[in-house]
C-alpha positions, 0 to 999 in steps of 0.5 A: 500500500502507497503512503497516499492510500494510506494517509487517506484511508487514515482520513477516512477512518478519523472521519468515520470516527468523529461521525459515530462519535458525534451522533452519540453525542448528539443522542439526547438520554430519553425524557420519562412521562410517568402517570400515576392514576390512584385506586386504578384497577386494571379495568382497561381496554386492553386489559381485556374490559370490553366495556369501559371507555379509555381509548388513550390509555389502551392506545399507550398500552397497544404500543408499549408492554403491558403488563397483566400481572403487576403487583403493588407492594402495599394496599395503600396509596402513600405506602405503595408509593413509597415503595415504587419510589424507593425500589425497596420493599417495607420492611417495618410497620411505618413503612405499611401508612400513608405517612411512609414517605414523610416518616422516611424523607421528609426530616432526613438530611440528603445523604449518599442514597437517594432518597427516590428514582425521582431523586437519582435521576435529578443527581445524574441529569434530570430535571424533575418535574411533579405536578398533583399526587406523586408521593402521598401528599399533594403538593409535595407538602406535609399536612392534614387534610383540614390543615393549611399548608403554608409553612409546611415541609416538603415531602421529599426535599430532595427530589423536585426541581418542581413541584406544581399543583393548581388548586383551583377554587379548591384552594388546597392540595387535600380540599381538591382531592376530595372535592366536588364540582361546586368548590366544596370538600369532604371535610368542610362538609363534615363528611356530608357528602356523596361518594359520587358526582356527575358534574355539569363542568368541564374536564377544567371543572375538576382538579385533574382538567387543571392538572393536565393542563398544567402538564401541557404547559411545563411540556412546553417550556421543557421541549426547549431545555437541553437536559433531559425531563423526568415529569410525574403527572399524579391523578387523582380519580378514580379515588373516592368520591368518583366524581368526574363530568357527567359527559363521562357518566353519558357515556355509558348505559348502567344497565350494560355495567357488570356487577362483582363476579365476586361479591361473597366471602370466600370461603375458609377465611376469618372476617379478619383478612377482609375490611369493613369499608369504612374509607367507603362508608365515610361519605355520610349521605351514600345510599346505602353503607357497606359491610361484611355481612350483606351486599349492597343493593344490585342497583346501589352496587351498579351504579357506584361501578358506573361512578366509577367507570365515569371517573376512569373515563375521565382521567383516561381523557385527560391523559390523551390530551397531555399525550396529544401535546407530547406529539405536537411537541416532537417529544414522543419519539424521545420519551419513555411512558409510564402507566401506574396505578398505585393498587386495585380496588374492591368494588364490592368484591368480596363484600368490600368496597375499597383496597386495604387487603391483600387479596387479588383485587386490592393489590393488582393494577395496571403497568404499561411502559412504553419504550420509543422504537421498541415493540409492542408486547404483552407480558402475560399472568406466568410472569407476576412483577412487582412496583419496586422493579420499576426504580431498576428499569427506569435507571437501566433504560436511562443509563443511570448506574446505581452502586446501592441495593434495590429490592426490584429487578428490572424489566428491560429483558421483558420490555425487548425479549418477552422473557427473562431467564433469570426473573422467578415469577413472585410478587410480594405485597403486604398489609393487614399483618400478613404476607401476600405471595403470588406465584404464576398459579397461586396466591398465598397468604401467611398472617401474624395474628391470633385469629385462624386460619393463618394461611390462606391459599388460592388456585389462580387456574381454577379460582381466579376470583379467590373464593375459596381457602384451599390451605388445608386441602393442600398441605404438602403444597403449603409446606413447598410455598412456604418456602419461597414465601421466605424470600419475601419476609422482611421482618416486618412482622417481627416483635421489635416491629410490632 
């Protein structure tokens, strides 16, 4: 080879180089999108309720992963925020209360750990962004729900370049979450309300029309920073009262709605393992109150479902229009979706209204993550997954290293194979002194408490409603369960933690 070939072969080999090197430069790390939606059921289209209308939310789920069987770690909405922020499962009773959050970050000086991904992601890069409920408080501050929240402290101190709520004609955090249409609250009326409304306003006409305008608003200004954006959008409905406008209540006949597949006790169990619905049973002027030893009416019971379907309508519609802008923007093709529902809810299944238990109902719900340029899937029922793997999967995707211990495992081999070898199917959950083990086939449960049985056991193959107690039918497939129910078992439950 001549010197001149050489040289310019040279030539072209740095210029190749200076290429790559500049298009990786260039590569912006993906902005994240995560919705939080409260006591969101998985009851969407696309997870398989032909009835219910969320055309946006099943469009995210159409062209993302889905997964069918995601688990929270805690039937509550500050616990089970707590954990999906900090990767960790609870491991003492504070952990288990809505306080979780405050009790873990709120006086604690900023240390080596990150006190949330929300946190990690804003020490490497991030500008943070939380507007409505994302933690447990709704401002990011800490008070009563009668209390004012000037002076109060922040939440998580450490976490937010911004966080943003408009209050409305509410005035605060918690007198919009549990408001009404007319400017009025649950507490101010005493608790002399409904669990319900249709409200002749438009989507403005609630807390979350005016939470995802804001959303629109701050997308804008963020399209034009450099650094990446992590932005949580907290809505609060369907949280109790499912109020929401009546145009979404129209958009069903009631009579089409079904009622509980589920609506007795199951068979086998203590009352202890269930609630008494007393969150439901707050709202003073309800038709009719809920308990343990009767149903509530067909007609009572359909048309709180209908409440209930019209307020997931609602918050489904408010999420197509910060998606719409997402597209206007040009920032879809960068930016990574995340759909979450902080736990399930019984609508009177089991004779419950509400969560606060660790059967099937009050622990599953939705996880969609849309990943851009990556396939749509489905991760089915064989692979349970949990809250806590979202801080890894978050991190991994953003290629954010964390030299710490997290509790979850990542998704991303799910989210580009389908499959991963190396992910035992088990979730964790916990509340109402028990353990809540679910497998690709069962659901076990081990309770700390003097009322018998201890151990509930239900066959997902053959009783996916969990109505009936199998545990003494199947001993020897206690004993196997039993075993791997030790690898969730954090120490919660022990005497130093009672």
């Amino acid at each position: 080879m001549t010197p001149k070939l050489s040289l310019f072969l040279c030539f072209i080999f740095i210029g190749f180089l200076q290429s790559c090197g500049t298009e990786v430069q260039e590569k912006k790390p993906y902005n994240i999108l995560f919705i939080a939606i409260d006591d969101l059921r998985p009851e969407l289209g696309v997870y398989g309720n032909d009835i219910i209308k969320t055309p946006n939310l099943d469009a995210i789920g159409q062209a993302g992963t889905i997964f069918e069987n995601h688990y929270v770690q805690v039937p509550t909405c500050g616990a089970s925020r707590c954990s999906i922020l900090t990767g960790m499962l609870p491991s003492n009773r504070e952990h288990l209360k809505n306080s979780a959050i405050e009790k873990m970050m709120a006086d604690v000086p900023e240390g080596e750990r990150p006190e949330s991904f929300v946190h990690h992601l804003k020490r490497n890069g991030y500008y943070t962004v939380g507007i409505g409920k994302i933690s447990h408080s709704i401002e990011g501050l800490v008070y009563g729900y009668e209390e004012s929240p000037v002076g109060a402290k922040a939440e998580m101190p450490f976490s937010w370049d911004e966080m943003l709520f408009d209050a409305g004609k509410w005035g605060n955090g918690w007198n919009a979450f549990f408001g009404y249409a007319d400017g009025s609250n649950r507490q101010g009326k005493k608790k002399q309300v409904k669990p319900y409304e249709a409200g002749e306003v438009s989507d403005e006409g609630y807390p979350d029309g005016l939470s995802a305008q804001l959303a629109i608003k701050k997308l804008r200004e963020l399209a034009d920073k450099e650094e990446p954006f992590f932005m949580g959008l907290g809505l609060f409905k369907p949280h109790l009262p499912f109020t929401s406008p009546k145009k979404y209540w129209d958009l069903y006949d009631r009579e089409d709605i079904p009622l509980s597949p589920s609506p007795d006790i199951p068979e086998n169990i203590d009352l202890s393992s269930l609630q008494e619905s007393g969150e439901f049973n707050q709202y003073a002027l309800g038709e009719e109150k809920a308990g343990l030893d009767h149903q509530l009416s067909d007609e009572y019971a359909r048309k709180l479902k209908h409440a209930y379907y019209a307020a997931v309508s609602y918050s489904d519609a408010l999420v197509g229009k910060v998606m719409d802008e997402l597209e206007v923007l040009g920032l879809a093709e960068n930016t990574i979706i995340v759909v979450w529902g902080d736990h399930g809810w019984h609508l009177g299944d089991q004779r419950v209204w509400g969560k606060h238990t660790i059967f099937e109902t009050a622990l599953r719900s939705p996880l969609i993550i849309k990943v851009p340029g990556l396939a749509a899937r489905r991760i089915s029922s064989d692979m349970p997954v949990s809250s806590i793997d979202l801080y890894p999967t978050l991190m991994e995707l953003a290629e954010v290293p964390t030299n710490f211990t997290l509790d979850g495992q990542s998704l991303v081999p799910l989210i580009k194979d389908g499959k991963d070898e190396n992910r035992e199917a088990l979730a964790f959950s916990y509340f109402k002194n028990g353990i809540s083990m679910r497998t690709d086939k069962y659901r076990m449960m081990k309770y700390f408490r003097e009322e018998t049985p201890t151990i509930e056991l239900y066959d997902h193959l053959n009783d996916p409603l969990e109505t009936k107690n199998i545990a003494n039918e199947q001993p020897e497939l206690v004993e196997q369960l039993l075993v791997q129910l030790e690898k969730g078992d954090t120490g919660l439950y022990t005497d130093e933690n009672n």
